[in-house]
BABA-620183 format. One record per residue: z, y, x of N, C-alpha, C, CB in turn; residue number from 1; residue in one letter. Coordinates in steps of 0.001 Angstrom, whole numbers. Glycine has a CB too. Example, Ala and Ser with C-alpha at 12.3 -4.5 7.8 and 13.67 -1.06 7.14 Angstrom:
residues 2
n.w 7800; n.v -5690; n.u 13190; ca.w 7800; ca.v -4500; ca.u 12300; c.w 7800; c.v -3300; c.u 13200; cb.w 9046; cb.v -4473; cb.u 11308; pos 1; code a
n.w 7080; n.v -2250; n.u 12850; ca.w 7140; ca.v -1060; ca.u 13670; c.w 7870; c.v 30; c.u 12900; cb.w 5725; cb.v -598; cb.u 14084; pos 2; code s
END
This chain:
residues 48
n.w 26873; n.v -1555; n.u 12701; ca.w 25623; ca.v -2065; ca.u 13228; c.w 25561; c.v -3568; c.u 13004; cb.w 25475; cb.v -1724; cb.u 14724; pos 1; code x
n.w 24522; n.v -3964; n.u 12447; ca.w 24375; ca.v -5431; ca.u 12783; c.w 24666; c.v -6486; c.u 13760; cb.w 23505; cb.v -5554; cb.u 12784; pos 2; code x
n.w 24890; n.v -7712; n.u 13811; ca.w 25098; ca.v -7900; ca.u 14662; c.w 23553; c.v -8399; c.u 15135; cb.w 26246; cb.v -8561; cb.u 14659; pos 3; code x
n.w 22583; n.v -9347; n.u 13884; ca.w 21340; ca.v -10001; ca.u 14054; c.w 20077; c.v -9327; c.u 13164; cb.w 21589; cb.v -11506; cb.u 13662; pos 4; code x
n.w 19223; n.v -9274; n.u 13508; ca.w 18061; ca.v -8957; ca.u 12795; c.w 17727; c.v -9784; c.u 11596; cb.w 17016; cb.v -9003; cb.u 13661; pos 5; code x
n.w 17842; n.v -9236; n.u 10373; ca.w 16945; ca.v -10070; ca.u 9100; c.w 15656; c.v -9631; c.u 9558; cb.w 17237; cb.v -9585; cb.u 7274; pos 6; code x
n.w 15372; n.v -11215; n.u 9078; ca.w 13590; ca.v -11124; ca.u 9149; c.w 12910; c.v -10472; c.u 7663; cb.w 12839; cb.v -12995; cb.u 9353; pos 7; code x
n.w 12223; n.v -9639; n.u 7471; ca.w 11580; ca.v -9703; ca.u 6123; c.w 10060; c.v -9545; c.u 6339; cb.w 12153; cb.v -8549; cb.u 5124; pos 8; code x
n.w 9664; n.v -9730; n.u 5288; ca.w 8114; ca.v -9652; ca.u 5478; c.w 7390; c.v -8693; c.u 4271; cb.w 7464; cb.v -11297; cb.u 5405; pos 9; code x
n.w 6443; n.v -8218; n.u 4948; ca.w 5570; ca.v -7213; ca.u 3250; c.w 4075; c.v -8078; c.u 3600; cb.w 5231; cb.v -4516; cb.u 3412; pos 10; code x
n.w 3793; n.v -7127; n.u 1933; ca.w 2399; ca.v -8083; ca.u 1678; c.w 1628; c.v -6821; c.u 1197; cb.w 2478; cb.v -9585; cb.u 339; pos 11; code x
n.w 125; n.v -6269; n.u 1692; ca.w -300; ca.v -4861; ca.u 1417; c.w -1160; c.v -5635; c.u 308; cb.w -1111; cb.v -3780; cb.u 2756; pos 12; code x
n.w -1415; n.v -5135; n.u -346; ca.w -3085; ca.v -5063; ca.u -1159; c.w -3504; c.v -4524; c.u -1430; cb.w -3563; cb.v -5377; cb.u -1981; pos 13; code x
n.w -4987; n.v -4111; n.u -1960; ca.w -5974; ca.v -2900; ca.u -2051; c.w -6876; c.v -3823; c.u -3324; cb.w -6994; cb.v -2398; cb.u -247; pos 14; code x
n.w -6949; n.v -2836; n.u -4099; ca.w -7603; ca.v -2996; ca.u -5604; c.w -8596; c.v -1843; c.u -5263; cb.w -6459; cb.v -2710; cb.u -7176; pos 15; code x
n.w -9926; n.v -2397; n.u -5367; ca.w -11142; ca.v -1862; ca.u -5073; c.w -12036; c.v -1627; c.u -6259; cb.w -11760; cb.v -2679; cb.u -4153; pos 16; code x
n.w -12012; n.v -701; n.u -6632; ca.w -13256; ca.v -170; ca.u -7748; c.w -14143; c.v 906; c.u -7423; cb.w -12684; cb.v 363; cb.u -9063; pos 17; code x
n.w -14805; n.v 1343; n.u -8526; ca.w -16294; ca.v 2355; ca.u -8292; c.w -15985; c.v 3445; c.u -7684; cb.w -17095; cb.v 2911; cb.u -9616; pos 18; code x
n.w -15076; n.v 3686; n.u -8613; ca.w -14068; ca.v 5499; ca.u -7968; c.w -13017; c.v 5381; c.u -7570; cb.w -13598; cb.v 6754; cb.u -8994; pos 19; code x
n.w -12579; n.v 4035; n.u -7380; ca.w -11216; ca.v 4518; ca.u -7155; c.w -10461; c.v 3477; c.u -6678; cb.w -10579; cb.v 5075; cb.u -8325; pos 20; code x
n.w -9611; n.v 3241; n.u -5142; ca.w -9237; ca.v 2239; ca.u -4665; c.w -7452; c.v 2884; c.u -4872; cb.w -10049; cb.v 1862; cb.u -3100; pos 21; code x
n.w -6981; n.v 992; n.u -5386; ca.w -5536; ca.v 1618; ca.u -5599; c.w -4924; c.v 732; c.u -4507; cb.w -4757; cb.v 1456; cb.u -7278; pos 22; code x
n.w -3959; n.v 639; n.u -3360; ca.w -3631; ca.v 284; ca.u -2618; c.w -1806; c.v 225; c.u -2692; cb.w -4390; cb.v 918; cb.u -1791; pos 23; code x
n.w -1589; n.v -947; n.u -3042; ca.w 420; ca.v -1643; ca.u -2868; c.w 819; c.v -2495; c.u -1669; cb.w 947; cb.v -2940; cb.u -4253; pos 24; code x
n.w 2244; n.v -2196; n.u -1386; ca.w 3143; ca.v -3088; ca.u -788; c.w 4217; c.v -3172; c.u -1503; cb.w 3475; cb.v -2800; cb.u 453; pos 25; code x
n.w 4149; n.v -4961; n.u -1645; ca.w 5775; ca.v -5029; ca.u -1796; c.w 6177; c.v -6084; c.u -725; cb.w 6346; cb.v -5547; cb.u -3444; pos 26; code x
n.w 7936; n.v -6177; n.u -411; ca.w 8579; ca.v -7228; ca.u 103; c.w 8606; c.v -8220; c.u -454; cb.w 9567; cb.v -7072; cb.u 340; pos 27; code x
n.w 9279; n.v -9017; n.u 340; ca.w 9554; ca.v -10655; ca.u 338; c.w 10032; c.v -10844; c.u -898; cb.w 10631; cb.v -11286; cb.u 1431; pos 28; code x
n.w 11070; n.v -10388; n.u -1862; ca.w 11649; ca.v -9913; ca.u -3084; c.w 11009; c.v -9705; c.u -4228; cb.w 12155; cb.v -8915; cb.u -2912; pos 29; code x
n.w 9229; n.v -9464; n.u -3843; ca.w 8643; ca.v -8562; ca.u -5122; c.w 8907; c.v -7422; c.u -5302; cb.w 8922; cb.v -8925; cb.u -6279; pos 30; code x
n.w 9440; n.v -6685; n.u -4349; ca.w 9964; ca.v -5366; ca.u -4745; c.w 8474; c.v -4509; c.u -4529; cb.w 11430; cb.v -4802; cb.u -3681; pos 31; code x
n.w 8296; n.v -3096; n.u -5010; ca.w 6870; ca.v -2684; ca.u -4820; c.w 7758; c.v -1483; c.u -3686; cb.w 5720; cb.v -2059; cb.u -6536; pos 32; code x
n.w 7158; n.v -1568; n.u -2763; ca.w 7499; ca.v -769; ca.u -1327; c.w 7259; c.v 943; c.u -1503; cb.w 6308; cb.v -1407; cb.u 35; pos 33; code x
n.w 5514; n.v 605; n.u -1832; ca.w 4776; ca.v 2149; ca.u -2018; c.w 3221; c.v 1185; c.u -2792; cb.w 4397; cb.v 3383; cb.u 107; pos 34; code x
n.w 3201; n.v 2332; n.u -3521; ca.w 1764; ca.v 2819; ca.u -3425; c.w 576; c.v 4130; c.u -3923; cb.w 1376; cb.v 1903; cb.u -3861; pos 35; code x
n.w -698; n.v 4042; n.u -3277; ca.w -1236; ca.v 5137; ca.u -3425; c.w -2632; c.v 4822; c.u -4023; cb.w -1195; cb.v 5864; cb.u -2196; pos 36; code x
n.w -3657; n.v 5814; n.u -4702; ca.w -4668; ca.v 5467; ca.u -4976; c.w -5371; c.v 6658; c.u -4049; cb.w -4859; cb.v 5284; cb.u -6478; pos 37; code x
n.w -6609; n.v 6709; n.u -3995; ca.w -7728; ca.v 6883; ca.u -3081; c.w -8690; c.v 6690; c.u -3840; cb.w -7818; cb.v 6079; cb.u -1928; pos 38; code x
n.w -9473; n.v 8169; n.u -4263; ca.w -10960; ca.v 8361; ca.u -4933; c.w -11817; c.v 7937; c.u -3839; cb.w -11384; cb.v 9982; cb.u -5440; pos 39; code x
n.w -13031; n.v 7381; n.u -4478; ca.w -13981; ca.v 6501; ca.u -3369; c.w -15453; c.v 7726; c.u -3140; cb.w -14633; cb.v 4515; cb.u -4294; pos 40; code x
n.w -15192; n.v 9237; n.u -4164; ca.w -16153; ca.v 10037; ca.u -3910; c.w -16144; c.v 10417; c.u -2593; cb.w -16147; cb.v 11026; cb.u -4694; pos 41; code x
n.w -17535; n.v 10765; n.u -1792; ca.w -18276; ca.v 11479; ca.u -358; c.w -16844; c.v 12940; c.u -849; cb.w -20897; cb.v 12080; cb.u -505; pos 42; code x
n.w -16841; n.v 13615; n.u -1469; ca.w -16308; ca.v 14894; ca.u -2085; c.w -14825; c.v 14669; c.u -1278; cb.w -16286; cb.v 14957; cb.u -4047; pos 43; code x
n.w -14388; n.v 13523; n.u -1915; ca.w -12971; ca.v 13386; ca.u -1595; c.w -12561; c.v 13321; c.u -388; cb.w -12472; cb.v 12422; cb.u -2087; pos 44; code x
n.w -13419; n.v 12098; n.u 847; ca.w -13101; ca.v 11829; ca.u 1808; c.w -13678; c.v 13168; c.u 2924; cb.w -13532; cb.v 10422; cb.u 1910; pos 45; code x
n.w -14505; n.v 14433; n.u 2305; ca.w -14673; ca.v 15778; ca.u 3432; c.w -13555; c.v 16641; c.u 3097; cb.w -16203; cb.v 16777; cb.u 3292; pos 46; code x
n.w -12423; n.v 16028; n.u 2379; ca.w -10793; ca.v 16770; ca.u 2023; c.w -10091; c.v 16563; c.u 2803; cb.w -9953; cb.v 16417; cb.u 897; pos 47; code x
n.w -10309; n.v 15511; n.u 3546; ca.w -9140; ca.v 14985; ca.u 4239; c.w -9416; c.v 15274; c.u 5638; cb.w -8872; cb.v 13465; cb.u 3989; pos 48; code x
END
């Protein structure tokens, strides 16, 4: 077990287009955490 907490930090962003929003995180590092895209059709969002 640790003895102290590292601090780290993430940074989200969201890339917004016609059809299609693509959404990342990465850490303090640049590392890419996750990400997902998301169709912006009425169609898509009565799926969920």
């Amino acid at each position: 077990m640790m003895d102290h907490a590292a601090e780290t930090h993430v940074i989200g962003g969201v890339d917004t287009h016609k059809d299609l929003h693509v959404a990342a995180v990465v850490d303090h590092r640049d590392c890419v955490l996750g990400t997902a895209s998301f169709p912006t059709t009425l169609s898509s969002e009565a799926k969920n």
